[in-house]
Phi, psi and omega in degrees: 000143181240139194232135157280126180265133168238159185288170181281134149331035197242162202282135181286138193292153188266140194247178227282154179320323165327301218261009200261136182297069281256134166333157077045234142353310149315258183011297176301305197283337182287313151319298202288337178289350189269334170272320188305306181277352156278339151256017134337291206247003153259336183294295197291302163332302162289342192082356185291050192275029170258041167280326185210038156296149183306303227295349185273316166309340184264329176291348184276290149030289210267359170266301188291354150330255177320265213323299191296327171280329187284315179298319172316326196269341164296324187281356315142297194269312176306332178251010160268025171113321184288113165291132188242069204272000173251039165333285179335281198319315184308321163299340187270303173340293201303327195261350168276289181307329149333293196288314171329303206289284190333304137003292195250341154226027162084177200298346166299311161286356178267295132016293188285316166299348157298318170269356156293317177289339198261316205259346170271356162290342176270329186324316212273320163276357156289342177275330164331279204286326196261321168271283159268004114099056157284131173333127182257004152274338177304302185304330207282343173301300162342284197291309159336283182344290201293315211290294173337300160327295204281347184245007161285304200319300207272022188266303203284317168314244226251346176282276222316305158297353160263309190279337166077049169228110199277348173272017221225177153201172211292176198268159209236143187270120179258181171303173168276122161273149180204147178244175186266110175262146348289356194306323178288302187305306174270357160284321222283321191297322218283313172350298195274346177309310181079044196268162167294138194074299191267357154264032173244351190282309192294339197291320199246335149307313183303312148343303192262003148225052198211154173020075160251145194223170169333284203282349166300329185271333167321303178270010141288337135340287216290327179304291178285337177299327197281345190294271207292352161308311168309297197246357212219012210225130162284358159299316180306323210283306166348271163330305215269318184289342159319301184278342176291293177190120190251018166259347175273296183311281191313337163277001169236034186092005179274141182264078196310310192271349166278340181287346191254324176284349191262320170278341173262016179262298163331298187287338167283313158315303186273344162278317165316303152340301208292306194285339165272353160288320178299313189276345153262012179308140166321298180316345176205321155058079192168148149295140171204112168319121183109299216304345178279339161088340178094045188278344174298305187300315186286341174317293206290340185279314167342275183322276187336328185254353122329333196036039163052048157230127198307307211290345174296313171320353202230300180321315175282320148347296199263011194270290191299313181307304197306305200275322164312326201245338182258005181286325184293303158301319195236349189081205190282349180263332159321318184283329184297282202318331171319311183296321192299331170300313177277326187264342160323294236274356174292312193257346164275325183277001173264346181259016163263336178291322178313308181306311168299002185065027185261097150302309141342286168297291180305316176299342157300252200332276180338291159338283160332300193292304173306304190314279168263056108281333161256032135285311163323319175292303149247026180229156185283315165206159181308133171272134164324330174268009188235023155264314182326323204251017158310309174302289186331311190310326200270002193287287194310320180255013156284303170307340175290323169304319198281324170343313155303332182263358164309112174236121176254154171352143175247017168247042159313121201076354167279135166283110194249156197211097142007035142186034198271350162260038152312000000 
C-alpha cells in the first residue's frame, strides 16, 4: 500500500517592515501635497500668483471636464479589449447634439443629446470592430472623419438659417452655478490674506467648490462609479476579462461581442458627454466648428497616463486641464513661471533617485532640469502660439515619463472571431 506524501503547509513570508508597501492613497496624497508646494514656492518666487488663484481652478475645472469625460469613454472600450482612436469623431458628434438639443429644450436636453449623438458614434464603431472585425485605428480614424463631415453638413442644414453662420449654431442656455457655502466665502478671505502656502492652498481649494454647475459633479462622480462599476462588480470583472483574454472569457460563458458592443456603445456616450460639456462651457454655450481642439486625443493620453485606471485617469485630466487653465487666464508669462516650477520638481526627483541609487534616472532629471531652466532663463516669456499648445506639449512628455510603467489590456487591439477558442 502507498501512501501520498504532501509537502507542509506554510505560510508565506511576511514582509519585512522595511519592504512594505505604501497604500494607494498615501501616494496620491503625498503627490498632490508635493505639487500644491511646489507651486507655492513658484507663485511666490516668480510673482505668479494666478498659478493658485480661485479663478485658474476654476477655470481648469471646466477644462478638464471634456478631457476627463473623452478619457473615462476611452477607459470603458480599451478595457473590453477595443482601441477607441475615435474619441475625437465622438466628441464632435457630441457637441452637435448638445447644441441641436439644448437650442430647443435647454441643458438638460442638451446632456442627452450629447450623449446620444456620442454613443451612435460608438455604436457605429462596435459594429466595425466587433461584427466585422475591422482594424480598430482604421475605424476609429473612419469615425473622426465622419464625425467632422456630418456635423459640418447638419451645421450648414438646420444651424445656418438661425445663426446665419453655417459654422456656428445659436446660442445655448447654460446651467446654473453654485457654490459651497460658507466653505467658498472662507477660502475666499484666507485667499486674499496672501500668506504664503496657505492662501495659495485655499486659492486652490476655493476653485473646486465655487462656480459649480451639474457636470462637475457628474463627472467627478462618474470617477468612482466606473472604479466599482469595473473592479467591484461581476459585469466589470466580465467586461474587463474581454481585454485580457477573451477566448479563456468565452469558454467560461461571457458573451464576449455583447460586453464589447456594451462598453464601446458606452464609451461613445461619455465622449458625447465630454462634447456637451465643450457646448455648455460659459465661455461658448454653443456649437463651434473646430471647438473640440483635439481634446479627444488628449482624452485618450489622460487614460493611457493613467495606465487604464479611472484615479490615474482623473490626475491626468486635471494635470492637462491646469496648464489649459492658466495659459488661458493668465497667458505666457504665467507658463513661463510653470518652468521655473518643471526645473524644482526636475531637481527633487533627481536628488530623490540619486538617495535611491537610480543614477541613471537621476542624471536624466538633473539634465531635464538644467535645460528648462535655461529656457526659463533665458526668455521673459512663453510667446503666445507655443503657450497656446501647452497642454498638447505636456500630453508628449508626460507619455514620455510614464512609457515605463504602463500595463495596458492585454489582448487590446486584437481581432476576436466568436468561437476561435473551439
Amino acid at each position: 500500500m502507498t501512501t501520498l506524501r504532501t509537502a507542509p503547509v506554510t505560510s508565506p513570508p511576511s514582509p519585512s517592515p522595511g519592504r512594505r508597501r505604501v497604500p494607494a492613497w498615501a501616494r496620491v496624497l503625498t503627490v498632490v501635497v508635493v505639487g500644491v508646494v511646489i507651486l507655492s514656492v513658484t507663485a511666490t518666487l516668480t510673482g505668479q500668483y494666478q498659478l493658485t488663484s480661485r479663478g485658474t481652478t476654476q477655470a481648469a475645472v471646466l477644462l478638464l471636464l471634456p478631457i476627463l469625460f473623452a478619457g473615462l469613454g476611452g477607459l470603458w472600450s480599451e478595457r473590453s479589449g477595443i482601441i477607441n482612436i475615435g474619441l475625437e469623431g465622438m466628441m464632435i458628434l457630441g457637441t452637435w447634439g448638445a447644441a441641436w438639443a439644448g437650442y430647443q429644450w435647454g441643458p438638460w436636453a442638451a446632456v442627452a443629446g450629447g450623449i446620444v449623438f456620442g454613443a451612435l458614434g460608438g455604436l457605429l464603431h462596435a459594429v466595425a470592430t466587433v461584427t466585422f472585425n475591422v482594424n480598430h485605428i482604421v475605424s476609429g480614424v473612419a469615425i473622426t472623419l465622419l464625425g467632422m463631415g456630418v456635423t459640418k453638413y447638419l451645421s450648414t442644414l438646420l444651424f445656418e438659417p438661425i445663426s446665419q453662420n453655417p459654422r456656428q449654431s445659436p446660442r445655448v442656455e447654460a446651467f446654473e452655478t453654485f457654490s459651497v457655502q460658507p466653505v467658498a466665502d472662507g477660502l475666499a478671505s484666507v485667499e486674499s490674506q496672501q500668506r504664503v502656502l496657505l492662501s495659495d492652498v485655499a486659492g486652490l481649494l476655493g476653485g473646486l467648490v465655487s462656480g459649480l454647475t451639474p457636470l462637475v459633479i457628474i463627472g467627478f462622480a462618474l470617477v468612482p462609479i466606473s472604479y466599482v462599476v469595473l473592479w467591484h462588480t461581476r459585469f466589470g470583472l466580465r467586461l474587463r476579462s474581454c481585454g485580457e483574454n477573451p477566448v479563456a472569457a468565452e469558454s467560461l460563458g461571457v458573451k464576449v461581442a455583447t460586453y464589447k458592443y456594451i462598453a464601446v456603445v458606452t464609451s461613445g456616450a461619455l465622449a458625447g458627454l465630454g462634447g456637451a460639456a465643450l457646448t455648455l462651457n460659459p465661455g461658448q454655450l454653443g456649437y463651434l466648428e473646430g471647438q473640440t481642439g483635439g481634446r479627444g486625443y488628449i482624452g485618450l493620453a489622460a487614460m493611457i497616463f493613467g495606465n487604464w485606471r479611472p484615479g490615474g485617469l482623473l490626475a491626468g485630466s486635471a494635470l492637462f486641464g491646469y496648464v489649459d487653465g492658466v495659459q488661458l487666464r493668465a497667458g505666457g508669462e504665467a507658463v513661463h513661471g510653470l518652468l521655473y516650477g518643471a526645473t524644482i520638481l526636475a531637481v527633487g526627483l533627481a536628488l530623490l533617485w540619486a538617495a535611491r541609487r537610480r543614477w541613471r534616472a537621476a542624471l536624466i532629471a538633473a539634465v531635464a532640469g538644467a535645460a528648462v531652466y535655461a529656457v526659463y532663463f533665458s526668455i521673459d516669456t512663453v510667446p503666445r502660439e507655443f503657450a497656446a499648445y501647452a497642454p498638447q506639449l505636456v500630453t508628449l512628455l508626460v507619455l514620455a515619463v510614464a512609457s515605463q510603467r504602463l500595463r495596458p489590456p492585454a489582448a487590446i487591439g486584437v481581432e476576436y472571431r466568436r468561437g476561435e477558442g473551439d
